[in-house]
VEXDREN-2710 file (C-alpha; in Angstrom, 1 decimal):
% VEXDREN-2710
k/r/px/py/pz
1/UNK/-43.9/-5.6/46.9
2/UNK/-43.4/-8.5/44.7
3/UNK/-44.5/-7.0/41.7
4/UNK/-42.8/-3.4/42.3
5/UNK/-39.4/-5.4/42.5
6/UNK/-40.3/-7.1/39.2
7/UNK/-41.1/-3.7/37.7
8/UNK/-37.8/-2.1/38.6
9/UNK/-35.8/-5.4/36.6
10/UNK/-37.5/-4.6/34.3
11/UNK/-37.1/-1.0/33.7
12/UNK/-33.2/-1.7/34.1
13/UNK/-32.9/-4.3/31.7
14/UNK/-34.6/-2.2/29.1
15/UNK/-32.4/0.8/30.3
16/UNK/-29.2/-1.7/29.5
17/UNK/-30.4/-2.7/26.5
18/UNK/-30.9/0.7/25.3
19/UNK/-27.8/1.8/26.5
20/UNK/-26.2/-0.5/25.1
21/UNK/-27.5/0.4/21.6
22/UNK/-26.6/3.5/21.6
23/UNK/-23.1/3.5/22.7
24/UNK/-22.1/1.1/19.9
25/UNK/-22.9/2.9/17.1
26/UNK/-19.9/6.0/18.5
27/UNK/-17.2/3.0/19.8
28/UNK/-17.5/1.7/15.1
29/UNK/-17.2/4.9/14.2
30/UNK/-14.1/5.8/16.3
31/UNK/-13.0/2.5/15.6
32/UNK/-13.2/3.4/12.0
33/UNK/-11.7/6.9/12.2
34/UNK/-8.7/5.1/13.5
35/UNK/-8.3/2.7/10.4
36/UNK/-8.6/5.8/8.5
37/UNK/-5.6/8.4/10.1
38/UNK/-3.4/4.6/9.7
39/UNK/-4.0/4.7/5.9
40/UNK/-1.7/7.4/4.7
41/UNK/-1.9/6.7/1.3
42/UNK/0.6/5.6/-1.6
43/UNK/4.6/5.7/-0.1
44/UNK/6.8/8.7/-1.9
45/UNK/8.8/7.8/-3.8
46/UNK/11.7/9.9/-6.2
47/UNK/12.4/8.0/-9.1
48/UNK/14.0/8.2/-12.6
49/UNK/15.0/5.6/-15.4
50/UNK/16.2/5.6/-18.9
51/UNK/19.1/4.0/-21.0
52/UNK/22.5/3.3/-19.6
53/UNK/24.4/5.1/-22.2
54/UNK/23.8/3.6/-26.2
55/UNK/24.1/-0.1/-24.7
56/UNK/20.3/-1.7/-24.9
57/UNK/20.1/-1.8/-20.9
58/UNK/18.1/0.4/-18.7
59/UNK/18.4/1.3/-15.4
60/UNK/16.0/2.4/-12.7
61/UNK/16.5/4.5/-9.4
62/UNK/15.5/6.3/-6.9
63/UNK/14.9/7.5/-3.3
64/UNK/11.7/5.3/-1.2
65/UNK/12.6/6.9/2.4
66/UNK/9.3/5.5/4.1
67/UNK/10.1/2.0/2.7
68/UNK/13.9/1.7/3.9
69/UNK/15.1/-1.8/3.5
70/UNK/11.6/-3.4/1.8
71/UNK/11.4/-5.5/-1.4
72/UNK/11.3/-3.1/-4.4
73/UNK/9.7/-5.6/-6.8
74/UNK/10.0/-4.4/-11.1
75/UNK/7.0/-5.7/-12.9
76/UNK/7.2/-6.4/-16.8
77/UNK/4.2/-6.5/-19.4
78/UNK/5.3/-8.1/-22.6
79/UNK/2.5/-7.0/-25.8
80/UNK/-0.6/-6.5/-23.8
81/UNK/-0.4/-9.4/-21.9
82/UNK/-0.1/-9.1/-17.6
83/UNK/2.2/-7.8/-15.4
84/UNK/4.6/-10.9/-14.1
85/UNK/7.7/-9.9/-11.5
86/UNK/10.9/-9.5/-13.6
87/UNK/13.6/-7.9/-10.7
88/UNK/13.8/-7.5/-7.0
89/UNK/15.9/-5.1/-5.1
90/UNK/15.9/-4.0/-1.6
91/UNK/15.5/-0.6/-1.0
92/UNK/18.9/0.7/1.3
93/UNK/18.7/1.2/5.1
94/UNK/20.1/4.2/5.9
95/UNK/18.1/6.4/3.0
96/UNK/16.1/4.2/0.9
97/UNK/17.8/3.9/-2.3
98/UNK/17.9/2.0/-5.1
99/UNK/18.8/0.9/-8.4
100/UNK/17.5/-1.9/-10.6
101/UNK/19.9/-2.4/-14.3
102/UNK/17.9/-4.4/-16.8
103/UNK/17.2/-5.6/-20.2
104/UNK/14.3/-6.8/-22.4
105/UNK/12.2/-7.1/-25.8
106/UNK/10.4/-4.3/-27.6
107/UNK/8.0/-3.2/-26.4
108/UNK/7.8/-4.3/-22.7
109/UNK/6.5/-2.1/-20.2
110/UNK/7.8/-1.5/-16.8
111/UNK/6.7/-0.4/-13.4
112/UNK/7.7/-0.5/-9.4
113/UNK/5.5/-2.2/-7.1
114/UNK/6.2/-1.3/-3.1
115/UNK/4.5/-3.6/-0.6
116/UNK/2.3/-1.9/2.1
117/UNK/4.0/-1.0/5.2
118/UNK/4.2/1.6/8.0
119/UNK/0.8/2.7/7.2
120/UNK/1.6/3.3/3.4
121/UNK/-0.9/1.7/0.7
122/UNK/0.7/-0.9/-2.1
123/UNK/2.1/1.6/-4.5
124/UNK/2.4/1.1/-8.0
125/UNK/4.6/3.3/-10.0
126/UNK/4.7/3.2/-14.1
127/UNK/8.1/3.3/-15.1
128/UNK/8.1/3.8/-19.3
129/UNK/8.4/1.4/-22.8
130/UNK/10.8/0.0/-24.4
131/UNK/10.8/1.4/-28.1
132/UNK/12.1/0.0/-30.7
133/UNK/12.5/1.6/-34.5
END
């Protein structure tokens, strides 16, 4: 009686333990298919920029609607060097708007920077040069 008692622990114990291996494998991989549908890539963003009439200052603006009133950060690289914050703006409320007005040496280069949020990967988004002749 003993011993058939000790069997049947046993055989349940190795039942949970098996059981147990097998369920975790599906519980990662739904866990992971979750992180996945929250990653919806790079936000959308409308942009344009160029000179502000002949005056040596440039502007930058544009629409950011899934990143309404975040930290729209311009990044400037001066002659190969790296990319160091020059302006901040926040993007508007209601619709997501904005414009940055700026100035710099030749041959700088410019480019947005968006935070991750809402699901939305960093974004980084090449703005142009500054040429001068």
């Amino acid at each position: 009686m003993r011993f058939a008692r000790t069997i049947s622990v046993l055989v349940a114990v190795l039942t949970a333990a098996l059981l147990g291996l097998t369920v975790a494998p599906s519980g990662a991989t739904a866990s992971t298919g979750v992180a996945a549908e929250r990653s919806l890539g790079p936000h959308p963003v409308t942009y344009s920029g160029g000179e502000i009439r002949n005056t040596g200052r440039f502007k930058v603006s544009g629409n950011a609607t899934t990143y309404q009133g975040g930290k729209i950060k311009l990044q400037q690289k001066r002659r190969g060097g790296s990319w160091n914050n020059f302006k901040k703006d926040r993007a508007r409320v209601g619709d997501g708007y904005f414009k940055i007005k700026f100035d710099g040496p030749c041959w700088s280069k410019y480019r947005l920077v968006l935070k991750a949020a809402n699901g939305y990967d960093k974004t980084k988004l090449y703005v142009g040069q500054i040429t001068c002749r």
